[in-house]
Structure formats: C-alpha cells, structure tokens
DRENFIGU-450664 format. One record per residue (C-alpha): residue in three letters; residue number from 0; x, y, z. Coordinates in Angstrom, 3 decimals. Layout:
# DRENFIGU-450664
rest=ala | nr=NUM | c1=X | c2=Y | c3=Z
...
This chain:
# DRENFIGU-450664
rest=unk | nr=0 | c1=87.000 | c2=86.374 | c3=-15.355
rest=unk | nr=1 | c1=88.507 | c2=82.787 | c3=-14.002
rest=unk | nr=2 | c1=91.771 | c2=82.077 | c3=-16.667
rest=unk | nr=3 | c1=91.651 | c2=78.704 | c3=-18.550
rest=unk | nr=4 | c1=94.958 | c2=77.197 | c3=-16.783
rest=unk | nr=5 | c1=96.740 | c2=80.256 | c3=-16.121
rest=unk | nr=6 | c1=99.623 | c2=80.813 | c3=-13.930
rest=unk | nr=7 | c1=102.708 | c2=82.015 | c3=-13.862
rest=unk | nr=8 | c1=105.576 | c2=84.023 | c3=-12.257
rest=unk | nr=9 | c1=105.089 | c2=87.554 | c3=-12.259
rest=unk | nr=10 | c1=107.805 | c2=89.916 | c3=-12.709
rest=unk | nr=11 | c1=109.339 | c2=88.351 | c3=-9.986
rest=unk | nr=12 | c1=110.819 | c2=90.727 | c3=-7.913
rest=unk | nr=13 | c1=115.050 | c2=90.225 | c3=-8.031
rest=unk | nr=14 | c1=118.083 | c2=91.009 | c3=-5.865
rest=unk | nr=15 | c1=120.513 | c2=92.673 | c3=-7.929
rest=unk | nr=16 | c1=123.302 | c2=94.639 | c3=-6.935
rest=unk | nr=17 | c1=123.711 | c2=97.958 | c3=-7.135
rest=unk | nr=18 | c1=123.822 | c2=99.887 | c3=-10.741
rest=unk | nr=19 | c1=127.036 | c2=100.464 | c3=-11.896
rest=unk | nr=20 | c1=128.010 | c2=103.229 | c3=-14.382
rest=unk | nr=21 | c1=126.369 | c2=102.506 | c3=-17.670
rest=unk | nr=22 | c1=128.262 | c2=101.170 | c3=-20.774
rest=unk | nr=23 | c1=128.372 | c2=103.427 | c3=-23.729
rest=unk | nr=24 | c1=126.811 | c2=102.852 | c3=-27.745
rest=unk | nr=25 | c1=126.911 | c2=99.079 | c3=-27.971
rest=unk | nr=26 | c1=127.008 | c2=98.133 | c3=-24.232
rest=unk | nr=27 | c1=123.697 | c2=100.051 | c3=-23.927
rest=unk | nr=28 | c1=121.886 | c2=98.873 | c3=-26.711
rest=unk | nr=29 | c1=122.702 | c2=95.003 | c3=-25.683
rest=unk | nr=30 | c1=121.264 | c2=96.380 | c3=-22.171
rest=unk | nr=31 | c1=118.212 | c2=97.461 | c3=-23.878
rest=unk | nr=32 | c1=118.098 | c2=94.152 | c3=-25.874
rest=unk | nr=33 | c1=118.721 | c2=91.914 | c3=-22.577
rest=unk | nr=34 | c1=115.845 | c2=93.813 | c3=-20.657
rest=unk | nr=35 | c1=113.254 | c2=93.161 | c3=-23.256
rest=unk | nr=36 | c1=114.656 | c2=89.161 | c3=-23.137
rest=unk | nr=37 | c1=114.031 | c2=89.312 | c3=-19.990
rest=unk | nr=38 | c1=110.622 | c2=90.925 | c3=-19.562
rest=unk | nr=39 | c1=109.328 | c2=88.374 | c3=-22.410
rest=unk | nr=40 | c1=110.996 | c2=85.577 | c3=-20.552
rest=unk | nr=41 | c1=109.341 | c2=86.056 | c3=-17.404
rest=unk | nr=42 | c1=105.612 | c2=86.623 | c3=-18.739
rest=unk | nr=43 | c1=106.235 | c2=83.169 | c3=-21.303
rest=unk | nr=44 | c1=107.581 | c2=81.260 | c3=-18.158
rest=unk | nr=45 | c1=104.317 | c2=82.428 | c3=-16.265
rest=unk | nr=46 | c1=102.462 | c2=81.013 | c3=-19.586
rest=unk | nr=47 | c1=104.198 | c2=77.851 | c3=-20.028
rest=unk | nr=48 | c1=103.758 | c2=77.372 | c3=-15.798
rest=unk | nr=49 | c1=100.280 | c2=77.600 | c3=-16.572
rest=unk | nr=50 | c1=100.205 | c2=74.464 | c3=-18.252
rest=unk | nr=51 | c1=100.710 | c2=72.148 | c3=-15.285
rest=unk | nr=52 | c1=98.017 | c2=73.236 | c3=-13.402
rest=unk | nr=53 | c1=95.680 | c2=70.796 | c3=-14.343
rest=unk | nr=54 | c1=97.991 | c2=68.413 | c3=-12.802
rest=unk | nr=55 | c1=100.182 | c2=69.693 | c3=-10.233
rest=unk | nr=56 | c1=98.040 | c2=73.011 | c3=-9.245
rest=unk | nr=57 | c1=98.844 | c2=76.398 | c3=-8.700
rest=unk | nr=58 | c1=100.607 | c2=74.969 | c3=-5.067
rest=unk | nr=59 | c1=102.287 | c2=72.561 | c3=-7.037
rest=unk | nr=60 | c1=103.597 | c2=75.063 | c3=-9.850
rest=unk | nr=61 | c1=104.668 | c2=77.675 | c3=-7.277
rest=unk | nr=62 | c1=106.477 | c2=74.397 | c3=-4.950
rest=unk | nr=63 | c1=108.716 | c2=73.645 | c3=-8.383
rest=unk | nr=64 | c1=109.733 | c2=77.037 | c3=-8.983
rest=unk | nr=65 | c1=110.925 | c2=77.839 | c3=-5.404
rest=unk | nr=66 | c1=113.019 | c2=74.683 | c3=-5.869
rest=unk | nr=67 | c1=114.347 | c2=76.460 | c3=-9.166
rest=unk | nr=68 | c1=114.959 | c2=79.508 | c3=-7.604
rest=unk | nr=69 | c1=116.822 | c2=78.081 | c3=-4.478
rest=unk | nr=70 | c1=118.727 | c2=76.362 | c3=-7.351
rest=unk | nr=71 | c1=119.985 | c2=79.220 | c3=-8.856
rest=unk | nr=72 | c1=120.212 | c2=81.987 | c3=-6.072
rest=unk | nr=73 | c1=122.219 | c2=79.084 | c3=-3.448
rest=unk | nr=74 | c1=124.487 | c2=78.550 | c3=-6.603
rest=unk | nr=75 | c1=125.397 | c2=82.148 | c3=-6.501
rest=unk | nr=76 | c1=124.977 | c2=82.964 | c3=-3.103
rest=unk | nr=77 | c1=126.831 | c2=80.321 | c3=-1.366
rest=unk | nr=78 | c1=125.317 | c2=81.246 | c3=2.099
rest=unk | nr=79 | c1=127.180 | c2=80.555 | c3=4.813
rest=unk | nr=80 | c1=123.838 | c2=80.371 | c3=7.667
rest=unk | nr=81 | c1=126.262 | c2=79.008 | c3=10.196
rest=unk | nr=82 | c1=127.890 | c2=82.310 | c3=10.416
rest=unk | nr=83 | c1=124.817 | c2=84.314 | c3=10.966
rest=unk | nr=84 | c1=124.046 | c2=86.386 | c3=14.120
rest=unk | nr=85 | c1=120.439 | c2=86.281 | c3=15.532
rest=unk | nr=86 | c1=120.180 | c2=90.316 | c3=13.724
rest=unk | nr=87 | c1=120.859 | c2=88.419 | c3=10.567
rest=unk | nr=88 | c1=118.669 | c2=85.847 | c3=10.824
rest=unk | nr=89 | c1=115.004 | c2=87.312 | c3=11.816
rest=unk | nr=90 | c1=114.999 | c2=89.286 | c3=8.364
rest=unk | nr=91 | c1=116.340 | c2=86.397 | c3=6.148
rest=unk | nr=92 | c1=113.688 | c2=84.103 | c3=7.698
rest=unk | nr=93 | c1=111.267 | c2=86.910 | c3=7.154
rest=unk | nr=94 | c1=112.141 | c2=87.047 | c3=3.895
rest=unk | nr=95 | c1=111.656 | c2=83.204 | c3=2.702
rest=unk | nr=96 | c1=108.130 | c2=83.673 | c3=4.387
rest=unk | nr=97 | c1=107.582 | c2=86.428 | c3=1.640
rest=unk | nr=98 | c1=108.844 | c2=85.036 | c3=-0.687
rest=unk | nr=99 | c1=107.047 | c2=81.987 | c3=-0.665
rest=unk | nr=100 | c1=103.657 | c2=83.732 | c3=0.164
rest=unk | nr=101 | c1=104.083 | c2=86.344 | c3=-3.305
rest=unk | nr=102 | c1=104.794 | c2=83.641 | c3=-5.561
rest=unk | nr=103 | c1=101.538 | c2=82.023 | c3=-4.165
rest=unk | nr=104 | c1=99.026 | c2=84.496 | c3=-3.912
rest=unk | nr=105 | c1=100.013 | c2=85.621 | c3=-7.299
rest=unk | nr=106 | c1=99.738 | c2=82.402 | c3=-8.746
rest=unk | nr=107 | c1=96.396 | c2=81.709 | c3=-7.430
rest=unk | nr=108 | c1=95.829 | c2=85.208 | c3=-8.495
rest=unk | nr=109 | c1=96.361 | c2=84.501 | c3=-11.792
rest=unk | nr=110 | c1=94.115 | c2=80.863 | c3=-11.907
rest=unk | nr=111 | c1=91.443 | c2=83.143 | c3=-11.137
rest=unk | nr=112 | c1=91.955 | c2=86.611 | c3=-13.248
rest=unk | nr=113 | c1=93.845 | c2=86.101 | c3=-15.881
rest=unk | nr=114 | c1=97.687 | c2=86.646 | c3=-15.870
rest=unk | nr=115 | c1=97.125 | c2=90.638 | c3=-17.083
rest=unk | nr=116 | c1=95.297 | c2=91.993 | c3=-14.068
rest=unk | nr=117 | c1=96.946 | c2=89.745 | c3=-11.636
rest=unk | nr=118 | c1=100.682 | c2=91.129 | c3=-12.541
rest=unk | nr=119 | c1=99.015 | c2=94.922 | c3=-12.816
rest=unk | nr=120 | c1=97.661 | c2=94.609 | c3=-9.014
rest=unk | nr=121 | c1=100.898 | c2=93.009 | c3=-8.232
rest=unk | nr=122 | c1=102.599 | c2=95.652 | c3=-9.262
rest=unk | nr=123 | c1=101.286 | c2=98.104 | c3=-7.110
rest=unk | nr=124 | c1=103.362 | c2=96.788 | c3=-4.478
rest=unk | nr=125 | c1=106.491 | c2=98.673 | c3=-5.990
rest=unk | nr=126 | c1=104.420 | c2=101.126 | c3=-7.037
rest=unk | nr=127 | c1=103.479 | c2=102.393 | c3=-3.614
rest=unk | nr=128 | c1=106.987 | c2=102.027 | c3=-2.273
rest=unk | nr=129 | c1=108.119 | c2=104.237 | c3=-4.685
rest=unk | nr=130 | c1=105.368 | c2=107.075 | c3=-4.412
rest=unk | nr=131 | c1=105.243 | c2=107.107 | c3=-0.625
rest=unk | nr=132 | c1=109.334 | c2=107.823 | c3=-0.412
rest=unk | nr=133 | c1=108.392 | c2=110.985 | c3=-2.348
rest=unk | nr=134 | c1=106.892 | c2=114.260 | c3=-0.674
rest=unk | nr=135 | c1=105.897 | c2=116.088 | c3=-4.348
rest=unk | nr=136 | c1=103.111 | c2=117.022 | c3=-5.237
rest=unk | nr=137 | c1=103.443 | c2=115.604 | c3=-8.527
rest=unk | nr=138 | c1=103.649 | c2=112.153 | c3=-6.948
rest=unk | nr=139 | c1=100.814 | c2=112.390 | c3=-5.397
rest=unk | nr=140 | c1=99.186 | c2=113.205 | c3=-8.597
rest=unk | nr=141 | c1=100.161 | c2=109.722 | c3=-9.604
rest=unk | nr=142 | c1=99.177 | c2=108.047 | c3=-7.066
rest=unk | nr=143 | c1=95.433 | c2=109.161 | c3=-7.395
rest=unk | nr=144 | c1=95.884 | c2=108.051 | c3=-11.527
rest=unk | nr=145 | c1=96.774 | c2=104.547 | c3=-10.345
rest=unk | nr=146 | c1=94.113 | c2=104.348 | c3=-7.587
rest=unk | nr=147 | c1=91.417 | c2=105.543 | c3=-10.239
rest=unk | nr=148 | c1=93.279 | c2=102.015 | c3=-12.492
rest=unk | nr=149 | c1=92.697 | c2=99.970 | c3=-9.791
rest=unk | nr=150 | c1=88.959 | c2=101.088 | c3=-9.208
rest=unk | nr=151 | c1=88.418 | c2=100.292 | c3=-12.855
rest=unk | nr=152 | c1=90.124 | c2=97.523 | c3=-12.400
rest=unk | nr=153 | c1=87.796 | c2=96.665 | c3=-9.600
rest=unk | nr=154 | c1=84.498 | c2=98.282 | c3=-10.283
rest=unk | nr=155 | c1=81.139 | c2=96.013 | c3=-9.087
rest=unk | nr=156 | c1=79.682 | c2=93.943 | c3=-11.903
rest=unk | nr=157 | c1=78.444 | c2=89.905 | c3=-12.032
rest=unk | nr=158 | c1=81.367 | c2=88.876 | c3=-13.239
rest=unk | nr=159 | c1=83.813 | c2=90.573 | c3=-10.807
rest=unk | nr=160 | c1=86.569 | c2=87.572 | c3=-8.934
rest=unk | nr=161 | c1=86.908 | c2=89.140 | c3=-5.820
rest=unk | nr=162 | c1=88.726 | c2=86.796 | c3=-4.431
rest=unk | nr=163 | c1=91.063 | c2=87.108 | c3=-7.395
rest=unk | nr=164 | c1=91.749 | c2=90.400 | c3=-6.661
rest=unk | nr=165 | c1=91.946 | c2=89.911 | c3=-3.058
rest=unk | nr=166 | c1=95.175 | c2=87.579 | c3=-3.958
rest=unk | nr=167 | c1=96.451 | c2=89.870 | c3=-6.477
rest=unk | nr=168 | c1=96.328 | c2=92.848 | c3=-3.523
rest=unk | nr=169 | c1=97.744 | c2=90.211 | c3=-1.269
rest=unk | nr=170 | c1=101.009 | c2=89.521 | c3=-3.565
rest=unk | nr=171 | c1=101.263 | c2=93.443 | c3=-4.168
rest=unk | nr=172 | c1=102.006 | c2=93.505 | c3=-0.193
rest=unk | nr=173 | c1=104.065 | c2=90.573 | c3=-0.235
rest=unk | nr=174 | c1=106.589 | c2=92.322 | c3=-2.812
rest=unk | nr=175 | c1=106.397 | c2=96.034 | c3=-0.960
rest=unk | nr=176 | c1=107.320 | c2=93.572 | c3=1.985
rest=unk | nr=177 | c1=109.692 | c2=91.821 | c3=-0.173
rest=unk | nr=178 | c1=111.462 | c2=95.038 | c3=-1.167
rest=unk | nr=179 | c1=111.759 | c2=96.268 | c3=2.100
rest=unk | nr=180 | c1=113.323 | c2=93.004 | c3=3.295
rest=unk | nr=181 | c1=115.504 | c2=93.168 | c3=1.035
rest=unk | nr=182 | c1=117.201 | c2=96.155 | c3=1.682
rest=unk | nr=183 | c1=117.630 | c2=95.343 | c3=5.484
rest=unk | nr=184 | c1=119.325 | c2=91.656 | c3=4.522
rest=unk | nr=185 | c1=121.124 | c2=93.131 | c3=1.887
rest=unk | nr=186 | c1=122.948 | c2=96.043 | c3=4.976
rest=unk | nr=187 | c1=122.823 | c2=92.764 | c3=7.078
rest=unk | nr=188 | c1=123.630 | c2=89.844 | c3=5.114
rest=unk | nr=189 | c1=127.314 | c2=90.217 | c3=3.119
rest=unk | nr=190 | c1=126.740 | c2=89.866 | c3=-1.050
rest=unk | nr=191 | c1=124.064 | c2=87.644 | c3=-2.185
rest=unk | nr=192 | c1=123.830 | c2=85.043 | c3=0.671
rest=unk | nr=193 | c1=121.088 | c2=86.533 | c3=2.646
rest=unk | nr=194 | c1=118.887 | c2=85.857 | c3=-0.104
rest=unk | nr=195 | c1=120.479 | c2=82.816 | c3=-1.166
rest=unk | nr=196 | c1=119.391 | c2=81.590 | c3=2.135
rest=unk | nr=197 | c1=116.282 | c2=83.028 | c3=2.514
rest=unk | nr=198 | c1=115.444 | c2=81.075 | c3=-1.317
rest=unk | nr=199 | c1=116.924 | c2=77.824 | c3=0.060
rest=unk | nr=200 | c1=114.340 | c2=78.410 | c3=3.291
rest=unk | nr=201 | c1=111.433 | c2=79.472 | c3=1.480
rest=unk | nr=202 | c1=111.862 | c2=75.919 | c3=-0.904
rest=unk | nr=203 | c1=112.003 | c2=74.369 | c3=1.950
rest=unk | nr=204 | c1=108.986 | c2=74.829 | c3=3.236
rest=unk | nr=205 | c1=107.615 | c2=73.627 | c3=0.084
rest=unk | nr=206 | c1=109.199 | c2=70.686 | c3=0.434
rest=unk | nr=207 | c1=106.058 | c2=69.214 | c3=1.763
rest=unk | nr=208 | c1=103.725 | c2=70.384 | c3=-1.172
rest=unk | nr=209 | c1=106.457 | c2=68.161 | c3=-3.132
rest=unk | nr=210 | c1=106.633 | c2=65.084 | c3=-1.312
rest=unk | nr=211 | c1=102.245 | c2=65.252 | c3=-0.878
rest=unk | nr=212 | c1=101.942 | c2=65.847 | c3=-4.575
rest=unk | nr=213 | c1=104.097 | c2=62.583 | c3=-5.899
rest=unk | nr=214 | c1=102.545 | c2=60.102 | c3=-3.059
rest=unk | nr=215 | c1=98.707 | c2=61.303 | c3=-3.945
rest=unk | nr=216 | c1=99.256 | c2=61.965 | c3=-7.478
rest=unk | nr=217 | c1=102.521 | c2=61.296 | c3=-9.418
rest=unk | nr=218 | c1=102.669 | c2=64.419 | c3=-11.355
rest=unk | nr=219 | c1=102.973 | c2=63.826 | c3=-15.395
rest=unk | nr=220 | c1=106.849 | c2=64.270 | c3=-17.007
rest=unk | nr=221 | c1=104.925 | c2=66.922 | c3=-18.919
rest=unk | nr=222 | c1=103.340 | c2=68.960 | c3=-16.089
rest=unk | nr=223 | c1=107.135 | c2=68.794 | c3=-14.219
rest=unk | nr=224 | c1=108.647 | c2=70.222 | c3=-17.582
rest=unk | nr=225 | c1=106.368 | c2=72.982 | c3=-17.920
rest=unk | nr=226 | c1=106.438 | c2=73.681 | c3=-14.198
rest=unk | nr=227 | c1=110.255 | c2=73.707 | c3=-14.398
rest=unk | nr=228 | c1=110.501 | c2=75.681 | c3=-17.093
rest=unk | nr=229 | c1=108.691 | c2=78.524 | c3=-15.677
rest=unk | nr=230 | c1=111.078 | c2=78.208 | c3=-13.161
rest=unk | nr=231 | c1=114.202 | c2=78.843 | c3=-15.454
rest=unk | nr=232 | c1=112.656 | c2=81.230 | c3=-17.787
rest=unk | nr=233 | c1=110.757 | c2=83.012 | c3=-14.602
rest=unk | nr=234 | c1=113.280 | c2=83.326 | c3=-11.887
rest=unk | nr=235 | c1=116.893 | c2=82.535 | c3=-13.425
rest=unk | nr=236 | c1=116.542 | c2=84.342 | c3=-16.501
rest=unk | nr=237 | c1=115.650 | c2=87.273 | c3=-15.393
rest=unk | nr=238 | c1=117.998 | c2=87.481 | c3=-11.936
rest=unk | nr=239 | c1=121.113 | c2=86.935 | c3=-14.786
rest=unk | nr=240 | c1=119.627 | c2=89.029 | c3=-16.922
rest=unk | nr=241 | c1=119.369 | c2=92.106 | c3=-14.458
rest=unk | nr=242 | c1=122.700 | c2=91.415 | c3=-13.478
rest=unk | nr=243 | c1=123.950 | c2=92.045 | c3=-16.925
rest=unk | nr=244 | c1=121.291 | c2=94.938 | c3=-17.571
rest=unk | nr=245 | c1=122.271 | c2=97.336 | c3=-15.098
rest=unk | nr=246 | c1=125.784 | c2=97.655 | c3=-15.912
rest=unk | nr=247 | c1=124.686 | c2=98.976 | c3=-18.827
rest=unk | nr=248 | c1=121.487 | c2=100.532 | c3=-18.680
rest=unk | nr=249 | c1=120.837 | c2=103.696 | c3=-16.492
rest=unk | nr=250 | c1=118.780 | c2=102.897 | c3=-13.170
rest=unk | nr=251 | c1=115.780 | c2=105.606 | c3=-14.583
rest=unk | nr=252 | c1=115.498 | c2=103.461 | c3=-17.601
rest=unk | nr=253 | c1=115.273 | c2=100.088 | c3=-16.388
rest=unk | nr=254 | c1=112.527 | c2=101.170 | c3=-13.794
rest=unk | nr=255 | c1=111.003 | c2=102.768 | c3=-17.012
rest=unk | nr=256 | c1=110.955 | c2=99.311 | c3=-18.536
rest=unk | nr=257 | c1=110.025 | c2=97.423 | c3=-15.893
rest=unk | nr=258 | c1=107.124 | c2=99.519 | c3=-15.490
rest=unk | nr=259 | c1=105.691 | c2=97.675 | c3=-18.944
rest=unk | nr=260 | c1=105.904 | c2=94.074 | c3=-17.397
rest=unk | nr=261 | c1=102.031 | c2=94.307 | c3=-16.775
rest=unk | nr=262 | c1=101.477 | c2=95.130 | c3=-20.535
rest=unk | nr=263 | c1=103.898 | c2=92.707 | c3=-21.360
rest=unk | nr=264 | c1=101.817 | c2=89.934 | c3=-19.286
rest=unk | nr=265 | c1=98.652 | c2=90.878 | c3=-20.807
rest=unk | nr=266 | c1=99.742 | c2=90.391 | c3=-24.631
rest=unk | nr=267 | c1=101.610 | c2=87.105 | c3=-23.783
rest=unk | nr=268 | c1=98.151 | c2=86.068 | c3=-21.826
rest=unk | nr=269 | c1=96.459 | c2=86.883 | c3=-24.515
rest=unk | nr=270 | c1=98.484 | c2=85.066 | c3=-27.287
rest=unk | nr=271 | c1=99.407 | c2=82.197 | c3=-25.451
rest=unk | nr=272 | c1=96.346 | c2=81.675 | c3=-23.087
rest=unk | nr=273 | c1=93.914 | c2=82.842 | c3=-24.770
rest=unk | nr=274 | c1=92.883 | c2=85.729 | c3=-21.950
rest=unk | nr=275 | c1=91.173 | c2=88.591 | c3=-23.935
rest=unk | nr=276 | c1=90.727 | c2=92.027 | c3=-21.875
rest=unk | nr=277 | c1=88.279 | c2=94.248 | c3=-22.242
rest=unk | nr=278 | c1=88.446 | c2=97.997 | c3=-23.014
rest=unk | nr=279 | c1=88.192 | c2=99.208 | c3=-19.361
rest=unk | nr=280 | c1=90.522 | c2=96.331 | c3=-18.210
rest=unk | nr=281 | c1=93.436 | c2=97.931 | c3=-20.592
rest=unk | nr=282 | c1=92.460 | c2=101.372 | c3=-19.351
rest=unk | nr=283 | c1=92.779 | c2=100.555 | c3=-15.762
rest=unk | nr=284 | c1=96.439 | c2=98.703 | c3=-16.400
rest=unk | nr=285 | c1=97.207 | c2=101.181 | c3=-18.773
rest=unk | nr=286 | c1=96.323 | c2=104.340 | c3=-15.565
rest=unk | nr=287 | c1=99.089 | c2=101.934 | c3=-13.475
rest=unk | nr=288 | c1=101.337 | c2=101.255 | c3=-15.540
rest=unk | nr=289 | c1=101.194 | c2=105.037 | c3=-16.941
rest=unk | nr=290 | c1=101.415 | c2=106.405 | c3=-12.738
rest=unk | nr=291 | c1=104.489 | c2=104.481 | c3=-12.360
rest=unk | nr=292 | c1=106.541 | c2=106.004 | c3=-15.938
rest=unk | nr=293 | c1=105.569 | c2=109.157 | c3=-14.905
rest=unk | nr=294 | c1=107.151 | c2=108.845 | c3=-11.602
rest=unk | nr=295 | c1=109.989 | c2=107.676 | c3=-12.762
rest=unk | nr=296 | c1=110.235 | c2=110.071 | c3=-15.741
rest=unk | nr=297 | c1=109.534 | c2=113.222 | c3=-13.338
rest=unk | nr=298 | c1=112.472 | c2=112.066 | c3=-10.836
rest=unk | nr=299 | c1=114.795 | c2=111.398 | c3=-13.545
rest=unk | nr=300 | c1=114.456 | c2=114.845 | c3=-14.276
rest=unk | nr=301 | c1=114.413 | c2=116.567 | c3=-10.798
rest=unk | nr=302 | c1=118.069 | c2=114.672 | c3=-10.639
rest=unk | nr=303 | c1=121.428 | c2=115.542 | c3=-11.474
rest=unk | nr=304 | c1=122.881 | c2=113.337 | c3=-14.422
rest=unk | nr=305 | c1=125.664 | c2=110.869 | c3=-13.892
rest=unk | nr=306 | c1=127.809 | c2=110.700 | c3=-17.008
C-alpha cells in the first residue's frame, strides 16, 4: 500500500535522563496527561510533515527536522566538542550517523506504507532490545507473538511494498543502534552534550540536502511550515515532554504507554491521511504492540516496588 503524501517522525526515539521518584495524586495524573500530549504530538507532526513531500520530499522533510532537532537538543546541551577525548568522540559521531539514517529510512518508510505499519516495524527496534536483555521464558513467549505480527504484517500478496518494509526493518535497526549508542555517550559524554553534538553533526550532514533543494527548487513557504512543524511537534515536544513525564510517572508505565505509539500512528494516519488498514494489518500491529505490554507488564511484576 504506497501512502498518499505520508511522512512523518516516528516516535522518535529521545534522550532523557534518568527517572526520578514519581510525584504523587496530581503530579501523576499531569504525567499521564503530558504522555498522551506527547504521543499525539509526535504522530500529528509525522502527519502534518507529510504534507511537504510533494515539494521538498521525504529527504527534504527529514533535512528540516534534523535542523529542528539540532535546534533544540544544542540549546539544551550546550556541547562543548572541543573538550572531547578521541573515546568520546567515535560514539557521538556514531550516533549522528544513526540518527540521521532512522529518521530517513523511516520516512521513506512511511511514503511507501503508510505511517501505521512503518512506526509498528520501527518499533521492533526497542522491542528486541528489550526481549533479548531478558533470559525468561515468558519473554521468549513474546517474542514469537511479535514475530508471528510481523509475518502478518509481511505475508506474500500483489500488493505487498517490500521495499517499504525493507526501510521500516532498516529504521527498527537504526533505533536498537540508536539506543545502544546512547547509553555508551551518555557513560561517556557528561549531561546532554553528547547528544547535543551528535544532533548538531547529524544536521550537518544534511546541510547539503538543504542548500541542493533551494538552488534546484525553492521549496514553497507552505511546504517549509509543514516541514518545520513536524519538527517542533515531532522532536521538541516530545524530548520536553519526557523530561517532565518521568518525574512523575513510574518507568513501567511510561514504557507501557509508549508501547501504543504504533496504534496511536495508525488512527492519526487514518484521520488525517486518509491510510485505512485492513483487518490483518491491525492484527499484526496489534500482536507487536501487545508482545511489548506484556513484557513490560510481566517485569513490572517480577520487581520490587519503589515507593
């Protein structure tokens, strides 16, 4: 199924900090509140992105919205690169290459298969991290119920994009990879600037795409607004919002949510862009999306709570 102009962020991946011990009654609730914000923001951003690709492309969508998120993450950041070590630097560079490689597969992902599927294959990057840290049973159990999604999700028939998929498999590796990263620039890299400058990197290498785009084409004030607006409500919506969220939710429940985003992506497709899923495409997202609360649910449990 090839989307009428879709794109969009997915839930793009972000680089809080650490939970910190959850806020009580109201705190919670306005946790709870912020997380659905943000879950909607991200899958209209990846909607209203979706607009400019007549004119500016799926390249020229993803090149705005690494500016925006460079924008927002060197704001808060404030790397200092002159001060990193040759250790520090291999992952952040590593990680700008990701980073710019997700957003792009993904987005191509979604030109071709609809903004739904694409998210649910990109979310089995996460996905596996998760299940292959985990030596239960159980686990495995889940893993097999998303593999039998993604087989739906993937069975033979005429009108099957595998190329689509290919790039939605492709952006599920770039954010295991991205995760991964991550977590060594985070024990590398003080606070947020190894990210900051792995952002500021990865927009710079789109820099190009820019500068190609306005000298072939000037791009429409239209297409830019739409492209920078998925931007905002894609990228530095949700990174403030998850900074506010887990303060106050508990970690469990705010991988429970974020477990939805696919869901969420597919309704907002459908309303917005007009991308209508069939029975066995909502019972293959549905096996993922079900694989990963489970997981979650069954190690909340096996865990001592933190009052």
């Amino acid at each position: 199924m090839r989307a009428a102009s879709a794109r969009a962020a997915a839930p793009a991946p972000q680089t809080a900090p650490a939970p910190a011990t959850p806020e009580p009654g109201g705190g919670r609730l306005a946790g709870v509140a912020t997380m659905v914000g943000s879950g909607l923001s991200n899958q209209i951003g990846a909607a209203t992105g979706s607009f400019a690709f007549p004119v500016l492309g799926p390249l020229g969508v993803v090149a705005v919205r690494q500016y925006v998120a460079a924008a927002v993450l060197l704001a808060i950041g404030r790397p200092r690169p002159w001060t990193f070590t040759r250790r520090q630097w291999w992952p952040v560079l590593l990680l700008a290459l990701v980073f710019g490689t997700m957003n792009l597969s993904l987005y191509c992902a979604i030109d071709r298969i609809g903004l739904g599927l694409a998210v649910t294959l990109e979310f089995l990057g996460p996905l596996t991290i998760a299940l292959a840290a985990s030596r239960r049973r159980a686990d495995a159990c889940y893993a097999l119920i998303a593999a039998a999604g993604v087989v739906v999700l993937m069975r033979p028939q005429p009108s099957t994009d595998y190329l689509g998929m290919g790039l939605g498999l492709l952006a599920a590796l770039c954010w295991a990879s991205y995760i991964l990263l991550n977590r060594t620039v985070g024990r590398r890299v003080p606070g947020a600037q190894g990210s900051a400058a792995a952002a500021g990197l990865s927009a710079l290498m789109f820099l190009p795409v820019g500068v190609v785009l306005v000298v072939r084409q000037p791009p429409t004030a239209p297409a830019v607004g739409c492209a920078v607006a998925a931007g905002v409500l894609s990228s530095a919506v949700p990174y403030l919002a998850d900074l506010f969220t887990l303060r106050r939710v508990p970690a469990p429940a705010f991988g429970l949510f974020m477990s939805v985003n696919p869901v969420l992506a597919a309704v907002v497709g459908w309303i917005v862009l007009g991308q209508r899923l069939g029975w066995t495409e909502w019972a293959g997202m549905g096996a993922v999306v079900a694989a990963n609360a489970l997981g979650i649910t069954a190690r909340h449990r096996g865990s001592p709570v933190v009052s």
